[in-house]
C-alpha positions as CSV (number, residue, x, y, z in Angstrom):
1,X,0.0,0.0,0.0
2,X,1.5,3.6,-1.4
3,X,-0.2,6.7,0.5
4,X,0.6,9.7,-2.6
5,X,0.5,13.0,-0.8
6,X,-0.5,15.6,-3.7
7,X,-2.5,13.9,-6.1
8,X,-4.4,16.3,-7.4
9,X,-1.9,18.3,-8.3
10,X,-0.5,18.1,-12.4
11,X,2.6,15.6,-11.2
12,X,0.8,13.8,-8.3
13,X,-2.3,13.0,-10.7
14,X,0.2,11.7,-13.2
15,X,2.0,9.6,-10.5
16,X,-1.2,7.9,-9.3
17,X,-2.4,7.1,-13.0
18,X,0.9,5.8,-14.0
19,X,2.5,4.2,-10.8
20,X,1.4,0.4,-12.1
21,X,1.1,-2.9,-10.2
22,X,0.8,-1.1,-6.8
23,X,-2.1,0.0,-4.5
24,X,-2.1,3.9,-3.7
25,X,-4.3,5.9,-2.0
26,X,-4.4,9.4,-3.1
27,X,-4.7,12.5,-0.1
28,X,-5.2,16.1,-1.2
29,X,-6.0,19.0,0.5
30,X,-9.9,18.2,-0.7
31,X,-9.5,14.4,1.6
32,X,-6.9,15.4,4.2
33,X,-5.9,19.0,6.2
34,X,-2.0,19.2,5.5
35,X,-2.0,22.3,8.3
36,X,-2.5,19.7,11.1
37,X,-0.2,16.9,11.5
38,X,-2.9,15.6,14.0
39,X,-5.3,15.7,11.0
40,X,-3.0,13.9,8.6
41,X,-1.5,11.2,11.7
42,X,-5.6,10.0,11.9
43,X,-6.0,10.0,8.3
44,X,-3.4,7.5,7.9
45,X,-4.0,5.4,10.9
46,X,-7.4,5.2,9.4
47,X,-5.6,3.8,5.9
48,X,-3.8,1.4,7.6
49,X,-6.3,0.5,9.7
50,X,-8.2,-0.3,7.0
51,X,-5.6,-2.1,4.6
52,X,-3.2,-3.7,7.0
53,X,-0.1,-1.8,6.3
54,X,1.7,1.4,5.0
55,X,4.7,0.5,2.7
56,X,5.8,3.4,1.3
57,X,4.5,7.7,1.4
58,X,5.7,9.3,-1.5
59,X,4.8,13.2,-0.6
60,X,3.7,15.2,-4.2
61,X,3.0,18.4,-2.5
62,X,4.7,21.9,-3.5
63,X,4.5,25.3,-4.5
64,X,7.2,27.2,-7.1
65,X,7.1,30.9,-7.3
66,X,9.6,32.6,-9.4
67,X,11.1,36.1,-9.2
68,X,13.8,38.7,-8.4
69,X,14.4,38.5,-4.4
70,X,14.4,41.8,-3.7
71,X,10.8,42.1,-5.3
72,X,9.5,39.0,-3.7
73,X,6.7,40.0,-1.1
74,X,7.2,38.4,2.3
75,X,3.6,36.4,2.0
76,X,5.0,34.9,-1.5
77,X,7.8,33.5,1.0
78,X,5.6,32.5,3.5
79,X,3.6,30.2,0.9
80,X,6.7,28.4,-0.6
81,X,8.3,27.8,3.1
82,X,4.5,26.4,4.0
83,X,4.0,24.3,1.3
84,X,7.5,23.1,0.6
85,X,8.4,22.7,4.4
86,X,6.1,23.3,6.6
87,X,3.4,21.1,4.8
88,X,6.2,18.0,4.2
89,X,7.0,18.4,7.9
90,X,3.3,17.9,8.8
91,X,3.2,14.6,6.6
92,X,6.3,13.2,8.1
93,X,5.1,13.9,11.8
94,X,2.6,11.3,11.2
95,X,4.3,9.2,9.0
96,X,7.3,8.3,10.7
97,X,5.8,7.0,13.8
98,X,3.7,4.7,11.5
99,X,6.3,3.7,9.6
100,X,8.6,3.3,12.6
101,X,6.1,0.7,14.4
102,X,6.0,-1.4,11.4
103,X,9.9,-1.2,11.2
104,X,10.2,-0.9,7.6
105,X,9.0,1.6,5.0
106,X,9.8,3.9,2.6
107,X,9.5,7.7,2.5
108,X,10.0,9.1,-1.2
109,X,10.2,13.2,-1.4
110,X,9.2,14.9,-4.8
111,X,11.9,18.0,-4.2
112,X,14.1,19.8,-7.1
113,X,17.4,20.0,-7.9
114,X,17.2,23.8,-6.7
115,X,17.4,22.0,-2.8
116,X,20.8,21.2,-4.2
117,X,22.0,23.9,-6.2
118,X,20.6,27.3,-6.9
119,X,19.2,29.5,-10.0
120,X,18.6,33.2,-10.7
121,X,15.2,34.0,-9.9
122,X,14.6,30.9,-7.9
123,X,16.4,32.3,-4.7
124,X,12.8,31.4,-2.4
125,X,12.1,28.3,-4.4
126,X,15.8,26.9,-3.6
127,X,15.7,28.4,-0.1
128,X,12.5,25.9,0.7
129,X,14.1,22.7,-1.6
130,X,17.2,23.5,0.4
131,X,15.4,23.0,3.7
132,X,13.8,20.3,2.8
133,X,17.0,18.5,1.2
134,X,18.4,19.4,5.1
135,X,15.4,17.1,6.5
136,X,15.4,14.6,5.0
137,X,19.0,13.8,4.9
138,X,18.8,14.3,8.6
139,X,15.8,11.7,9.1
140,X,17.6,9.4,6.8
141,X,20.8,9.3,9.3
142,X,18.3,9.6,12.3
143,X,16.0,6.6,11.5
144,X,18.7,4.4,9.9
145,X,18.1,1.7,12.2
146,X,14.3,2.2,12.2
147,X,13.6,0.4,8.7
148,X,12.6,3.7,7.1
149,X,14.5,4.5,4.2
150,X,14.5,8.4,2.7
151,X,15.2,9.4,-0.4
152,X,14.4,12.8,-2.4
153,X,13.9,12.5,-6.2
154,X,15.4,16.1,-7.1
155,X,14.0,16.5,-10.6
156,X,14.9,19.2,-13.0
157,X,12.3,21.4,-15.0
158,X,9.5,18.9,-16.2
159,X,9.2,19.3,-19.9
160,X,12.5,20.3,-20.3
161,X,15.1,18.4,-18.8
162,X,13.1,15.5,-17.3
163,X,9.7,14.2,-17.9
164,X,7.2,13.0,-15.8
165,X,7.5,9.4,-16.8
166,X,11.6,9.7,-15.6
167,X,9.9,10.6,-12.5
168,X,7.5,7.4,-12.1
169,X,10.7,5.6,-13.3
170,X,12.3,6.8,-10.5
171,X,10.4,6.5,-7.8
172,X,9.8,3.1,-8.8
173,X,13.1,1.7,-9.3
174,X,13.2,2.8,-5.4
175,X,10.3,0.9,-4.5
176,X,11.5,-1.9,-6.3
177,X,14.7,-1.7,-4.0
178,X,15.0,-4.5,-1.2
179,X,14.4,-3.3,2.2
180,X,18.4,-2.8,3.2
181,X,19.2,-0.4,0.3
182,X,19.2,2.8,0.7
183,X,19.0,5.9,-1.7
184,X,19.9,9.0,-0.7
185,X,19.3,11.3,-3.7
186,X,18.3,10.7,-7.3
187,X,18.6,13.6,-9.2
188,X,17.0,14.0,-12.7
189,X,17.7,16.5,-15.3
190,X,18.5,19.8,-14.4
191,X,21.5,22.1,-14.5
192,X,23.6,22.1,-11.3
């Protein structure tokens, strides 16, 4: 069972139409409040209470705003951060302990390879990618000997220098991975 944070979104919808052989549950911000991690920790008891087991949360969910930083508004910040961090750290609140109890898993990160290198114009976008390149490295080395394995698919431009189907490629080729393999980082496309 796959829980897809973001499906409703142009690249989550994609991934839950084209993610074959496997069971996944979409959550969007229609089915699930990503503001409350209480919200979201209930929501997926309530999946796994009903199918048995979690395997794998791939998280779908951002927001890219592009512009000059010194004419970027504060609230345009505030959205990216919320989104891009704030939002992933909800999902991971209640997803780790659930993960953790099972003692295996896999958490799979849609970020950008601006959380690895910046780009003009992009200064707020990287800032968030950056931060949440920062967290889940650091869950990866904190939950090493949990069962949980992290990795962050940093994808490039879709359309330009990856597609979406690279990206379905991707995460699956993780999922297909056995349980003591870890992946740190698969980056896709992109100039760095």
């Amino acid at each position: 069972m796959i829980v897809l944070f973001g499906n409703k979104g142009d690249l989550g919808s994609y991934l839950e139409n084209n993610i074959k052989n496997r069971k996944i549950i979409g959550v969007s911000r229609d089915n699930c409040n990503m503001e409350s991690k209480e919200f979201i920790q209930k929501f997926l008891e309530g999946i796994a209470d009903k199918y048995g087991k979690i395997d794998s949360i791939i998280n779908a969910i951002g927001r890219i705003e592009l512009g000059n930083f010194e004419s970027t508004d504060i609230s345009i910040f505030n959205k990216v951060m919320n989104d891009n961090v704030k939002v992933l750290y909800n999902i991971l609140m209640a997803s780790v302990p659930l993960l953790s109890r099972a003692g295996r898993g896999r958490f799979i990160n849609i970020s950008s390879i601006r959380g690895i290198s910046g780009a003009p114009n992009k200064s707020i976008y990287s800032c968030s990618k950056y931060a949440v390149q920062g967290l889940i490295d650091s869950l990866r080395l904190e939950y090493k000997d949990s069962g949980i394995k992290f990795t962050n698919i940093c994808s490039g431009l879709i359309g330009e220098s990856v597609t979406k189907d690279d990206i379905v490629k991707a995460i699956c080729f993780v999922l297909d991975l056995s349980d003591a393999t870890y992946v740190r980082n698969i980056i896709l496309g992109g100039l760095l």
